[in-house]
C-alpha positions, -999 to 999 in steps of 0.1 A, spaced: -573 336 306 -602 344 287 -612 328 251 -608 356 227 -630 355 195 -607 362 164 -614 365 125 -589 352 99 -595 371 63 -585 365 32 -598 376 -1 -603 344 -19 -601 310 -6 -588 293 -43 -564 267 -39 -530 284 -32 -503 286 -8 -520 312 14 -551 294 13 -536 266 24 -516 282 56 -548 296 64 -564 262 67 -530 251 90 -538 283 108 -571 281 117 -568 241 124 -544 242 144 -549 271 173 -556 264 207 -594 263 206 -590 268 250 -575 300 240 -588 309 205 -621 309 192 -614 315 152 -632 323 124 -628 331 87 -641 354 63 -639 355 24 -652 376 -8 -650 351 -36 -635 317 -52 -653 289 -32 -631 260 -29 -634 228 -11 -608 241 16 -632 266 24 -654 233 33 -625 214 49 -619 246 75 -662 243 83 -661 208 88 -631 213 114 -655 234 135 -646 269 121 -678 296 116 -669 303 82 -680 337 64 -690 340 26 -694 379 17 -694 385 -17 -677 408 -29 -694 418 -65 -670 447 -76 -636 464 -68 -653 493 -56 -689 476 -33 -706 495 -3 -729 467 0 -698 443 8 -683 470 32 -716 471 53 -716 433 53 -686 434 67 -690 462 93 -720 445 102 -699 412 111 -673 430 130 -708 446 151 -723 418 160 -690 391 163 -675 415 185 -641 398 175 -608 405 193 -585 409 167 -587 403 129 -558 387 110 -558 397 71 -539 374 49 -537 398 16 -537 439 4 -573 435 -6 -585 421 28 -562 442 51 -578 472 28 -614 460 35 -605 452 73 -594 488 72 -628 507 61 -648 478 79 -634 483 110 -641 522 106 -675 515 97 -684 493 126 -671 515 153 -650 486 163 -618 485 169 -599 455 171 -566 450 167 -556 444 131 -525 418 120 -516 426 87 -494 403 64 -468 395 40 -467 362 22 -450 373 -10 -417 380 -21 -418 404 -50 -405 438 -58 -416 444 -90 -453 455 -76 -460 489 -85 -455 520 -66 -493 521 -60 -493 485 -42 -468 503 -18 -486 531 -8 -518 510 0 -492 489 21 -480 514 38 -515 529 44 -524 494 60 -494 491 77 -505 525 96 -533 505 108 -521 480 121 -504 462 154 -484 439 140 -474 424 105 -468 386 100 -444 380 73 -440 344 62 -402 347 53 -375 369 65 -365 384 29 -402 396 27 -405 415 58 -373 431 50 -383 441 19 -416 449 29 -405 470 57 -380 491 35 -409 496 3 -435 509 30 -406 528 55 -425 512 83 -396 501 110 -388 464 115 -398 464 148 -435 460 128 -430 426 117 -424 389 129 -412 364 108 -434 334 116 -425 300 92 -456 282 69 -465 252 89 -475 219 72 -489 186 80 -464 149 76 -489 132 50 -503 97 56 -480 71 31 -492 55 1 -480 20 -7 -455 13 -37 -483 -5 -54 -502 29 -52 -472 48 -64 -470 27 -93 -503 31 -106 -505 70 -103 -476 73 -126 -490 54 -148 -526 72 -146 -501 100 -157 -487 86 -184 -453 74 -167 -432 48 -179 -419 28 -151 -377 39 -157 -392 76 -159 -386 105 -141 -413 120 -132 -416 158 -123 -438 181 -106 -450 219 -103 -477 228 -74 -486 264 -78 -510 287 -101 -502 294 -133 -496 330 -133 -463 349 -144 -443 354 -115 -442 313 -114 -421 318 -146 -431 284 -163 -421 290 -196 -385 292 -179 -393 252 -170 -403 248 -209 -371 263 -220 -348 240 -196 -371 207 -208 -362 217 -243 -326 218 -235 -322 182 -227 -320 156 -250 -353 142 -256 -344 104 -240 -336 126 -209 -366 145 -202 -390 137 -173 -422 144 -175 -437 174 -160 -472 172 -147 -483 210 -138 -508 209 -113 -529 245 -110 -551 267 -132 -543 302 -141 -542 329 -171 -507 317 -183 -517 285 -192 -524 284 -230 -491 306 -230 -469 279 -219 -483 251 -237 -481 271 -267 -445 277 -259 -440 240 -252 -457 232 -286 -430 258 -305 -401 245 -288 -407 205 -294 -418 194 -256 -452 197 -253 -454 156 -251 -434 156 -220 -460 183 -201 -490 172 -185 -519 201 -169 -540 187 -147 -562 216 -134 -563 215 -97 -563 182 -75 -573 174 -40 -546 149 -35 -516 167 -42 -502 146 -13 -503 115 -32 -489 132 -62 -460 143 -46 -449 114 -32 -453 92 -67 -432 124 -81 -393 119 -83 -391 158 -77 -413 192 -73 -399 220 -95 -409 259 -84 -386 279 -109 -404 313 -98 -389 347 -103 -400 354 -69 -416 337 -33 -422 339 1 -418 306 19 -437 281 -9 -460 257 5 -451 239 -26 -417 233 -18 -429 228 18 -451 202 10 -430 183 -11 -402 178 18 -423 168 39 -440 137 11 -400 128 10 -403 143 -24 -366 163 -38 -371 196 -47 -354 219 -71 -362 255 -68 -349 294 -82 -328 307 -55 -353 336 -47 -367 355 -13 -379 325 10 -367 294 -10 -333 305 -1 -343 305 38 -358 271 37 -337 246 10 -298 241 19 -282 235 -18 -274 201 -22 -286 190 13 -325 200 16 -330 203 -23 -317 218 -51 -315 258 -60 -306 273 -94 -302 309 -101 -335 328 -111 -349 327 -152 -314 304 -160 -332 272 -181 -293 259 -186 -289 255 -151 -321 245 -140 -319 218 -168 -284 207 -150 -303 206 -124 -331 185 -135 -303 161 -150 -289 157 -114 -324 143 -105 -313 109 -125 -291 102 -92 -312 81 -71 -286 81 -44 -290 122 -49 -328 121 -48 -331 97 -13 -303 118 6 -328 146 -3 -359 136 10 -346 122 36 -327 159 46 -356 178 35 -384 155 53 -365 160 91 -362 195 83 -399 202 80 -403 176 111 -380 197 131 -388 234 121 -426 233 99 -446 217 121 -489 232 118 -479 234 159 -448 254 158 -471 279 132 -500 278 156 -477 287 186 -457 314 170 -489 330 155 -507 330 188 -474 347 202 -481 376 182 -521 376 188 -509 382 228 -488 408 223 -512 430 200 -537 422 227 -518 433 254 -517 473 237 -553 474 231 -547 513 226 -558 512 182 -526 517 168 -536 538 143 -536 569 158 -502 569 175 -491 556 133 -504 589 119 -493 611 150 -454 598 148 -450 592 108 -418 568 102 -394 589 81 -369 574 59 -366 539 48 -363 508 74 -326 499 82 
């Protein structure tokens, strides 16, 4: 079988979730079958830099302004002269510029749309661009099952469109206890201290300040410490919340890190009280560093942690019971049962492998109908929502 050249896009390459699957992705494909690349419009990061150094041609084309012809010929000019296979995009804004670039170029590869986030609350406008790029496309990989469902009724595209294909992530190398002990105290973590932990940006569908409400509901001789590690527009928000409600000593913003590994596994839990998600890599992560996790019961958090066996869910924007919750994270009997139960289930269902191989699985069959889907989309319209 021949190697087939493919592009992987994604708007930015920040340090998130998507960014980070992408990496998994694009490490982790059979390079006898798969010749990858990747292409990005802004926010440089080094994982942008880790995926060159694996052996990936990485693309940089800015993208200046919401509206740039000079980006869209950049573009069209790659998909020209790469000749690629098939492109992958991993959000709206790069499945909207795969879109024009591909009809630009002349080229017509197949195009793998995705979904990688659980909320409805978008507006009506984000819909009808989805729906638009779901026309052009041959397949759509959704990242949890509650997303493609609800993509797949917002859009009235059928389910037959999407695959539900699980975030992969790596088992990380172990740090000693002596290391352990010395990056809580770098944080500022007394030795009979809980320590807690939120991986993620700081924007509002993350719904920190329900995490400051819950710390301020426990007596202050019971309150971990919360390191937040992440950037994003919500910050001073929060820890002007925290300051107002008395527990802005027990929060700790670190910006981003590159060893969130190693802070995960000195945690004594990860936190993700989010009003919505896909499948976290947060929460991912964590069970596989043998770190507990305690998360909203929302979209794909409710697909990967089994209450009281794989980690701890709460229901959504409730700061009473995700303080129980936090409370229960004194058990150390609790917290070892749950790394342990959450560390084989990422062994056994979340390896970068089992990604690479269900991802490819897809890839196949869009190149097997090499006939653009687009026009048979706008020929037969779906009518009426997705059952």
């Amino acid at each position: 079988m021949p190697r087939e050249r493919i592009l992987v896009v994604i708007d930015g390459m920040e340090i998130g979730g998507s960014q980070r699957q992408v990496q998994q992705l694009l490490q982790s494909l059979d390079r006898q079958r798969w010749e990858p690349e990747l292409a990005y419009f802004r926010n440089h990061s080094f994982l942008a830099d880790a995926i060159r150094d694996s052996g990936v041609v990485v693309h940089y084309l800015p993208k200046r302004r919401r509206i740039d012809p000079a980006f869209l010929l950049a573009f069209a000019r790659l998909l020209r002269e790469r000749n690629y296979a098939l492109i992958h995009a991993f959000s709206l804004t790069a499945e909207l510029a795969s879109v024009q670039a591909r009809f630009l170029s002349g080229r017509r590869p197949p195009l793998v749309a995705s979904e990688r986030s659980f909320a409805l609350d978008k507006p009506a406008w984000f819909w009808r661009l989805k729906r638009f790029v779901l026309g052009h496309s041959a397949a759509v990989i959704a990242n949890s099952r509650a997303g493609a469902r609800a993509t797949a009724r917002r859009t009235r595209m059928p389910d037959t469109l999407f695959t539900t294909v699980a975030n992969g992530v790596d088992l990380p190398a172990p740090i000693g206890e002596d290391a352990r002990r010395n990056l809580r105290r770098s944080l500022g973590v007394a030795d009979a201290r809980l320590l807690g932990l939120f991986v993620g940006r700081l924007v509002p569908v993350k719904n920190l300040p329900c995490l400051v409400r819950a710390l301020a509901r426990l007596e202050p001789g019971m309150r971990p410490r919360i390191v937040l590690v992440g950037e994003g527009p919500v910050q001073e928000e929060v820890q002007q919340l925290a300051v107002d409600l008395g527990v802005a000593a027990d929060l700790c913003f670190l910006g981003e890190r590159s060893d969130v590994d190693r802070l995960m596994q000195a945690a004594d839990f990860l936190v993700l009280p989010s009003h919505f998600e896909g499948l976290s890599n947060a929460l991912l992560e964590a069970m596989a560093a043998r770190c507990p996790v305690v998360a909203s019961a929302v979209g794909g958090s409710v697909e990967l942690i089994d209450d009281g066996q794989t980690g701890l869910l709460f229901p959504a924007d409730d700061p009473d019971a995700l303080a129980a919750a936090i409370l229960r994270m004194n058990d150390a009997t609790l917290r070892m049962q749950l790394a342990r139960e959450g560390r084989r289930h990422v062994e056994q269902h979340h390896s970068p492998d089992a990604l690479a191989a269900a991802t490819s699985a897809v890839y196949e069959r869009c190149l097997r109908v090499r006939e653009p889907r687009d026009a048979r989309v706008l020929a037969h319209p779906v009518r009426g929502p997705a059952k």
